[in-house]
C-alpha positions as a printed NumPy array, in Angstrom:
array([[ -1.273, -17.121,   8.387],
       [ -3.05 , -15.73 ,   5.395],
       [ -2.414, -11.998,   4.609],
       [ -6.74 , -11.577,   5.009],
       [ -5.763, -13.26 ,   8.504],
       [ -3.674, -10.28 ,   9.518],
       [ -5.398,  -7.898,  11.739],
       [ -4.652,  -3.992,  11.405],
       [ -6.695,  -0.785,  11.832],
       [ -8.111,   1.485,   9.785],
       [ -7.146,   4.949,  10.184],
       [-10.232,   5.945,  11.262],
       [-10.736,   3.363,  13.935],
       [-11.684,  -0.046,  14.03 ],
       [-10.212,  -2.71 ,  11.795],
       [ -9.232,  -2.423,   8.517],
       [-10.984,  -6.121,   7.884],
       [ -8.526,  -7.355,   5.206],
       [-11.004, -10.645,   4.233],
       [-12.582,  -7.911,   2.269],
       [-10.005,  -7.852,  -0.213],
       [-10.12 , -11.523,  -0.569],
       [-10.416, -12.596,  -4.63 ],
       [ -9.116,  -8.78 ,  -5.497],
       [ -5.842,  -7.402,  -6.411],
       [ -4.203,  -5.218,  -3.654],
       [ -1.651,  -2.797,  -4.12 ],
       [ -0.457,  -2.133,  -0.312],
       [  2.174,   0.791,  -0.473],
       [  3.599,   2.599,   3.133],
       [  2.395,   5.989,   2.454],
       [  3.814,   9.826,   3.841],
       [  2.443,  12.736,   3.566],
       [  5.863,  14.927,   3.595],
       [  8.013,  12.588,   1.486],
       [  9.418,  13.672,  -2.18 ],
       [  7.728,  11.061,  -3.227],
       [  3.81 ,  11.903,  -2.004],
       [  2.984,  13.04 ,  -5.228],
       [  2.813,   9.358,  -5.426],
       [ -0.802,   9.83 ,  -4.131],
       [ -2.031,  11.252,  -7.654],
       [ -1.283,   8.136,  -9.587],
       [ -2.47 ,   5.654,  -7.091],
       [ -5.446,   7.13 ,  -6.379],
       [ -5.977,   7.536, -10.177],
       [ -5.059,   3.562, -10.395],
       [ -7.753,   3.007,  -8.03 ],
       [-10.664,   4.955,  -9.467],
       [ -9.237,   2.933, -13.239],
       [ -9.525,  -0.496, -12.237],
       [-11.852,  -0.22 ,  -9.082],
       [-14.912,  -1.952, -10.696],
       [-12.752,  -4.961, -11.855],
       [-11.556,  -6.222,  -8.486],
       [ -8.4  ,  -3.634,  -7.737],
       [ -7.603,  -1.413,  -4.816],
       [ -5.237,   0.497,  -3.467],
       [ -4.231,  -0.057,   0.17 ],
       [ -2.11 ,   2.817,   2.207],
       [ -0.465,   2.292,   5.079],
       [  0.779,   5.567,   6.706],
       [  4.391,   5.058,   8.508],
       [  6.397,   7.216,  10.188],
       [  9.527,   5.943,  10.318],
       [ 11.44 ,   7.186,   7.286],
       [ 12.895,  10.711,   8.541],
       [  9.428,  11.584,  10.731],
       [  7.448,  11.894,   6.832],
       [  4.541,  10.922,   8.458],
       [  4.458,  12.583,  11.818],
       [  0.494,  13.86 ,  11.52 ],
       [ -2.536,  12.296,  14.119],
       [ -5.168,   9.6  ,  11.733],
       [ -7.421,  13.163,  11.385],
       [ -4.707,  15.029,   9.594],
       [ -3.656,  12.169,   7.669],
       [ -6.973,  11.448,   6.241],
       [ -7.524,  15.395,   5.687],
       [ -4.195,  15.597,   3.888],
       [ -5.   ,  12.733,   1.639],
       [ -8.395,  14.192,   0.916],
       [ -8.014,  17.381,   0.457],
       [ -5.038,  17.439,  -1.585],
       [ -5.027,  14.515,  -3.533],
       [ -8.706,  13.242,  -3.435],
       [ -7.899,  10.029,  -1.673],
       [-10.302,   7.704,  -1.655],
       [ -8.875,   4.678,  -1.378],
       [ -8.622,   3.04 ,   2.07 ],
       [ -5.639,   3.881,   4.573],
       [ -4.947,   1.655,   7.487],
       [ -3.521,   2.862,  10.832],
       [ -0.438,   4.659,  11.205],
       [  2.087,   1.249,  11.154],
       [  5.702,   0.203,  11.619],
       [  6.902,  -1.74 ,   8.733],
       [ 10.263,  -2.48 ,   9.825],
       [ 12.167,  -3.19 ,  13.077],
       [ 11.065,  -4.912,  16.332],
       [  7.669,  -3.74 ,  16.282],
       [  7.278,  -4.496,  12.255],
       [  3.754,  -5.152,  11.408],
       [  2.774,  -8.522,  10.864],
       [  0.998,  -7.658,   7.203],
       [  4.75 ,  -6.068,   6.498],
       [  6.73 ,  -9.203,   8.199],
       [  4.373, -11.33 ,   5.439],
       [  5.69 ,  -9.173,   2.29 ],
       [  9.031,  -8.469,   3.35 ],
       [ 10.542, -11.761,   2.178],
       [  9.272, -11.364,  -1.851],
       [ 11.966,  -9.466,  -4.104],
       [ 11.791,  -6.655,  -5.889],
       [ 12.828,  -6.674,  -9.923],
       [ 16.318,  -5.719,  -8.231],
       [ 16.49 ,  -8.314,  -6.794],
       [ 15.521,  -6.558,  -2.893],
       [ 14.266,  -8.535,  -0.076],
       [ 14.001,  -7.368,   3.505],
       [ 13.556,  -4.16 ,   4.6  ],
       [ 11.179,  -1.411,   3.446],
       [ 13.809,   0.855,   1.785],
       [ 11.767,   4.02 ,   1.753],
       [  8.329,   5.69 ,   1.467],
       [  5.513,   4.336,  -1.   ],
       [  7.283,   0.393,  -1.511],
       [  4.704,  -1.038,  -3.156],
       [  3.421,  -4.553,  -2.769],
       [  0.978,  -6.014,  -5.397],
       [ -1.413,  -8.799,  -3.8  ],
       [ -2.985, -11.353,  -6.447],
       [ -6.293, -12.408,  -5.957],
       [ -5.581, -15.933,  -3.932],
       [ -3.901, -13.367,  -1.268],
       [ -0.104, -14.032,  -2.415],
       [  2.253, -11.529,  -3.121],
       [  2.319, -11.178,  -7.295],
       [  5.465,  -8.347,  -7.308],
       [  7.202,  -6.   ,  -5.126],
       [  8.184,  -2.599,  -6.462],
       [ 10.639,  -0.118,  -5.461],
       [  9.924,   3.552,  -3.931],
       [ 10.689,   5.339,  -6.848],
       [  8.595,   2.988,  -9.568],
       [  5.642,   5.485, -10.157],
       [  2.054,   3.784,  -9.461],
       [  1.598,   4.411, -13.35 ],
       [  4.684,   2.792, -14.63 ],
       [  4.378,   0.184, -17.21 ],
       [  5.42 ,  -2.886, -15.431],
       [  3.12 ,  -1.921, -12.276],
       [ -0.096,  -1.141, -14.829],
       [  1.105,  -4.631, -16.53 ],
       [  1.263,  -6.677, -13.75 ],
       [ -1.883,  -5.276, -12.399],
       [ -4.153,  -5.804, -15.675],
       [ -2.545,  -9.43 , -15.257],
       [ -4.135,  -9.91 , -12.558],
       [ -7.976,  -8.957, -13.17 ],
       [-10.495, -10.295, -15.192],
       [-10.704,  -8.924, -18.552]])
């Protein structure tokens, strides 16, 4: 199954439709809104607005199964995201990326490794998966790589046209 194959919602109903994402480059990163890490929302968003007209998005999946980070309803989510970090990138539904009920787009990036060497498990909030335009996962990066850190920008611009 191709990763434009997988079928998940958006978060503010119906499906997310990822065949429209087919020939870009994806980041898809689990997302919370009470994490120390949600001030990761400033750099991806401003990674989205950068290289938006060249074939690039960002892709959030809300989760809620690090601590309860993400414990808000698909309206709260959506007005957190907007109103304090001027999301607009799209969010899918509130998903489980690991464990029995793991998403199938998560059970399709789990297996790639991280520059550490990680495979499996989502460690934490705002794991970040970069999708190359054919749909195959280009790089995996940890929770605590920023959005803006040089090897995500790098591998990104590697990935789009010039």
């Amino acid at each position: 199954m191709s990763l434009y194959d997988v079928e998940i919602g958006a978060l503010r109903g119906g499906p997310a439709d990822l065949a429209q994402y087919r020939g870009k480059a994806v980041l898809i990163v689990n997302v919370a809104s009470k994490c120390g890490l949600t001030p990761q929302y400033a750099a991806l968003e401003q990674l989205h607005e950068r290289y938006a007209g060249r074939g690039f998005t960002v892709l959030g999946v809300p989760c809620n199964q690090f601590m309860g980070q993400e414990p808000g309803s698909a309206e709260e989510i959506a007005e957190f995201c907007s109103a304090t970090y001027g999301v607009t990138f799209p969010l899918t539904e509130k998903t489980e990326v690991n464990g029995e009920r793991r998403h199938p787009l998560y059970t399709g990036l789990v297996g790639t490794a991280d520059a550490e060497g990680h495979t499996g498990d989502i460690r934490w909030n705002f794991e970040k998966f970069l999708i190359a335009p054919d749909g195959t996962v280009a790089a995996r990066f940890s929770p605590r790589t920023e959005p803006d850190a040089a090897e995500v920008v790098s591998a990104i611009e590697g990935l789009l046209p010039a």
